[in-house]
C-alpha positions, 0 to 999 in steps of 0.5 A: 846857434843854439847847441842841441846837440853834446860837443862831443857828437857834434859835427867838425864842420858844425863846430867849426861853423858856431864857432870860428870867427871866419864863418860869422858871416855865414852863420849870421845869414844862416840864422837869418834864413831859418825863421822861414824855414820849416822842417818837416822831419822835425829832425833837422837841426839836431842833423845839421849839428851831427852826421847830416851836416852836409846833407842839411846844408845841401837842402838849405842852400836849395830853400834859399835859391828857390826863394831867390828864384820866387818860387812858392814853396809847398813843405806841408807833406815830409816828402819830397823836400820841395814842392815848388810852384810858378807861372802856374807849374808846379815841380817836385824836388827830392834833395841827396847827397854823395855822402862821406865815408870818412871824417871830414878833414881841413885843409892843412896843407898849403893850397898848392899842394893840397890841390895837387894831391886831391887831383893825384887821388882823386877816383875814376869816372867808375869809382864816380858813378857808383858813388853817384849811382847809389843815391839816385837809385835809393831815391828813385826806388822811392817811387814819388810819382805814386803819392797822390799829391804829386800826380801830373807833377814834374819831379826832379832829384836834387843831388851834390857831392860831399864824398871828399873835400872839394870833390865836387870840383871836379866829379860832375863830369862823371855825373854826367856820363853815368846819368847820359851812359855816353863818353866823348873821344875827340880829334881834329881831322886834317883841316883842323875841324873838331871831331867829336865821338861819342861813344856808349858806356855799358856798365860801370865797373870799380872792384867787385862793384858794377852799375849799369850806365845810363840812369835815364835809361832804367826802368822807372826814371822816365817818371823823373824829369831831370837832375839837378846838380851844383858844386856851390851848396856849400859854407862858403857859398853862405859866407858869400852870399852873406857878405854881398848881403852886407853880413861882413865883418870888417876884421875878417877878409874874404878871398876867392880863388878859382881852384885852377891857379893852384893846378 
């Protein structure tokens, strides 16, 4: 990959990606998908290489399933990211990402006790919706459906969680809470019978900071049409699908591994 930006700004991850031989195979499908891809901030490869790494790799991974997928893809305007077309429908995607806060680590530990330890510090349902709350809102603030091009066009926020290594594992589930406002108790009454209880959630309160719950539930969102969410927008994924494409090196081994076995 060509380097743009001087070593000591680029991105660790970035660094890791040009450099290390275990990432060949997805810098090779990487550099294969972006001929066809067209940046329409004109700053694209100079964030992929610095302090937006995450987020781009987030937005190229959503190019590459919505070719998979055949959709027609629209960048001729800066905004949204996605302008898709299909079957005669059209639908509008704006991609964000739960960013970092602190410098992005490796995984030094063995994997059993790294795991461990990302669970035993992982952050409450709260802590999650805040972190999740604060970049829907922004986008939502956007007010897309005003633009004229997108009048009459389903719209959907696009957004994955790169706060902490590996959180995306586990935080869709406070994803979901906070976007429906609903938390589920559950027992088995006396015949065994699965009893399910769902009950509101008010706000969302971690420190001095406090969210209502229920983003469908605010004002404007009924202009959006929905949220989607992946924890596989990742490197990894690249190297996978670049391997299942025959992008493989043959001195490199690739293992995968569900994140259960070391819980």
């Amino acid at each position: 990959m060509t380097q743009k930006i001087p070593k000591e700004k680029q991105h660790p991850f970035f660094v890791r990606l040009n450099n290390d031989d275990a990432y060949i195979p997805a810098k090779t499908i990487i550099n294969n998908i972006m001929p066809y891809f067209i940046d329409i901030d004109g700053n694209f490869i100079e964030q992929f290489q610095t302090t937006g790494f995450d987020s781009r790799i987030w937005e190229l991974y959503l190019f590459s399933y919505f070719i998979e997928d055949s959709f027609v893809i629209d960048r001729r305007h800066n905004r949204p990211d996605f302008i898709l077309s299909k079957y005669g429908d059209n639908i509008a995607v704006e991609a964000v990402t739960v960013g970092r806060k602190n410098p992005p680590k490796y995984m030094q530990l063995d994997p059993e006790k790294y795991f461990r330890k990302l669970l035993s510090d992982k952050e409450d349902d709260n802590e999650m919706a805040i972190k999740f709350g604060s970049p829907l809102f922004s986008k939502l603030s956007k007010k897309y459906w005003e633009l004229d091009y997108l009048k009459g066009i389903l719209i959907i926020i696009a957004i994955a969680d790169f706060h902490e290594d590996y959180s995306m594992t586990w935080s869709h589930n406070s994803l979901i809470k906070y976007l429906y406002g609903y938390k589920h108790d559950y027992y088995h009454d006396k015949n065994g019978t699965l009893i399910i209880l769902p009950k509101k959630i008010k706000n969302h309160i971690h420190g001095s900071k406090i969210i209502p719950s229920g983003f469908f539930d605010q004002p404007d969102v009924e202009n959006i049409s929905g949220i989607l969410f992946s924890s596989s927008g990742t490197i990894s994924k690249f190297s996978r699908m670049a391997i299942q494409s025959g992008f493989g090196v043959k001195k490199i081994k690739t293992y995968r591994e569900p994140i259960n076995n070391y819980v």
